[in-house]
C-alpha positions as CSV (number, residue, x, y, z in Angstrom):
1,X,1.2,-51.5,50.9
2,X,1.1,-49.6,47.7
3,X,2.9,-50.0,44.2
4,X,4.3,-46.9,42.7
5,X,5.9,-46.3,39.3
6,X,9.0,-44.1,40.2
7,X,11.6,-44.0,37.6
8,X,9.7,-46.4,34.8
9,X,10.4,-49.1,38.0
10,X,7.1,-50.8,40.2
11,X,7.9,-50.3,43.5
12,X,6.2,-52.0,46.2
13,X,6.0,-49.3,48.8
14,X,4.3,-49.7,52.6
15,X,2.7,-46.4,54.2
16,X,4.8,-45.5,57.3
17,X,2.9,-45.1,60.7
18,X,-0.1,-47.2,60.2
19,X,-1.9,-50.7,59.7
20,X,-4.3,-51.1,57.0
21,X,-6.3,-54.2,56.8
22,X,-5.4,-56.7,54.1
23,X,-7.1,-58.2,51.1
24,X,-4.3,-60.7,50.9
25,X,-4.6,-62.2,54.3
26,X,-8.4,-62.8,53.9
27,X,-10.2,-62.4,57.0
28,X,-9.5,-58.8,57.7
29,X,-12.7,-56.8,58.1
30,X,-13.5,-54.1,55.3
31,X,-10.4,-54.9,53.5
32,X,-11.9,-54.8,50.1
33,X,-13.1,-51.7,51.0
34,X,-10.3,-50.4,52.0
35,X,-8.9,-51.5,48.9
36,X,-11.3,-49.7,46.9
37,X,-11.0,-46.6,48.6
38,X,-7.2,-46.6,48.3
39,X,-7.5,-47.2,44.9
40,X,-10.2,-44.5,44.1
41,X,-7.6,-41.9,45.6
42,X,-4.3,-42.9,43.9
43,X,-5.1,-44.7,40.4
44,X,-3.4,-42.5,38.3
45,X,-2.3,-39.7,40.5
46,X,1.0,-37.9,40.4
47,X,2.0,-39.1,44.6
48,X,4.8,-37.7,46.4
49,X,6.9,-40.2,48.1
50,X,9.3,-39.5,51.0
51,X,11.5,-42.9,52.2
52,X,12.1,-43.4,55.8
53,X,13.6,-47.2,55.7
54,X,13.5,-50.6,54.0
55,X,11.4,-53.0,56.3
56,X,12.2,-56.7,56.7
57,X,10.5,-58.0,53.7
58,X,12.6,-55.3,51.0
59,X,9.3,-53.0,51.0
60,X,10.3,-49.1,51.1
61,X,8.8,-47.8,54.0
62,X,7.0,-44.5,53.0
63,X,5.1,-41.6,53.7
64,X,3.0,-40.6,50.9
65,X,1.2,-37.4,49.9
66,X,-1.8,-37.2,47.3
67,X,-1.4,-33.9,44.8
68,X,-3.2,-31.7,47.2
69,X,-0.2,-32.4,49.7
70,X,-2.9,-34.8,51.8
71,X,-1.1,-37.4,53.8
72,X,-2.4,-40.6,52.7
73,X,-1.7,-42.5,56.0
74,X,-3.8,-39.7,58.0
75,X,-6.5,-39.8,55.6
76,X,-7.0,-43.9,55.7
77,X,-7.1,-43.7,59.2
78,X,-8.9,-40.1,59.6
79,X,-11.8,-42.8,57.0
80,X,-11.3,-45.4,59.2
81,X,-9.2,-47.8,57.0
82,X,-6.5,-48.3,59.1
83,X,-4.8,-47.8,62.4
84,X,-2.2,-45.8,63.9
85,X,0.6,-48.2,64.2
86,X,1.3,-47.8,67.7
87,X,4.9,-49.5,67.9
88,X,6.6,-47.1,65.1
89,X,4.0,-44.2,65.4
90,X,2.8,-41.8,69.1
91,X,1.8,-39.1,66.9
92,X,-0.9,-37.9,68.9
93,X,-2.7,-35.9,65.7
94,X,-2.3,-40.2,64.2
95,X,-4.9,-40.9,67.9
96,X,-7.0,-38.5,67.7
97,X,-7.6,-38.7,63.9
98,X,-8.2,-42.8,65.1
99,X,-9.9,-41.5,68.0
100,X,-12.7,-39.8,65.5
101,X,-13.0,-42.6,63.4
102,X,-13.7,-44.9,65.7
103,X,-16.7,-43.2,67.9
104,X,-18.3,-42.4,64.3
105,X,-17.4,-46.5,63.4
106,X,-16.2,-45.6,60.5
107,X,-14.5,-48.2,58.3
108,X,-12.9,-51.2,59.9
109,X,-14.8,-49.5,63.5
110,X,-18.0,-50.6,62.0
111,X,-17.1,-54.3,61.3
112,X,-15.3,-54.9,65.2
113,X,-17.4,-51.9,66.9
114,X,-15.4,-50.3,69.7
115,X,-14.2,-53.3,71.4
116,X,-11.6,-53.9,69.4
């Protein structure tokens, strides 16, 4: 998840289609990195944010796109940083985008190698 000012309000918005390890669960492999890299491409960044749903815990489930109309959920997992979430998202581009990441054990791929 990510928080976004929209409207002068903090929302608490989670990026649709994927799974992106998480600092506040601990144990997660890379997740400070992951952190850090999600931070060095938003902080302060003008985002474009399209709703899909509210999940189950009141979070507004999102896609996101970074001022040069990136995808922010391809781009985490295209860096390794998190996965195609395989019960909401078959977007084969989402695979082979994870697909790449992993053979070159990129991100979390280099902490739980290709077993995983």
């Amino acid at each position: 998840t990510i928080q976004v000012l929209a409207d002068g309000v903090v929302k608490t918005v989670r990026l649709a289609g994927i799974v992106c390890p998480s600092t506040r669960l601990g144990t997660a492999p890379c997740a400070e990195q992951t952190k850090q890299f999600l931070l060095g491409v938003t902080t302060g960044k003008e985002l474009t944010v399209d709703f899909w749903a509210t999940d189950s815990a009141g979070r507004s489930v999102c896609e996101v796109f970074l001022p040069d109309g990136t995808s922010l959920a391809k781009l985490l997992v295209a860096k390794g940083y998190a996965l195609q979430d395989r019960y909401y998202n078959s977007s084969p581009e989402f695979d082979a985008l994870e697909r790449t990441a992993r053979a070159e054990m990129l991100g979390v791929w280099g902490h739980l190698g290709q077993t995983f």
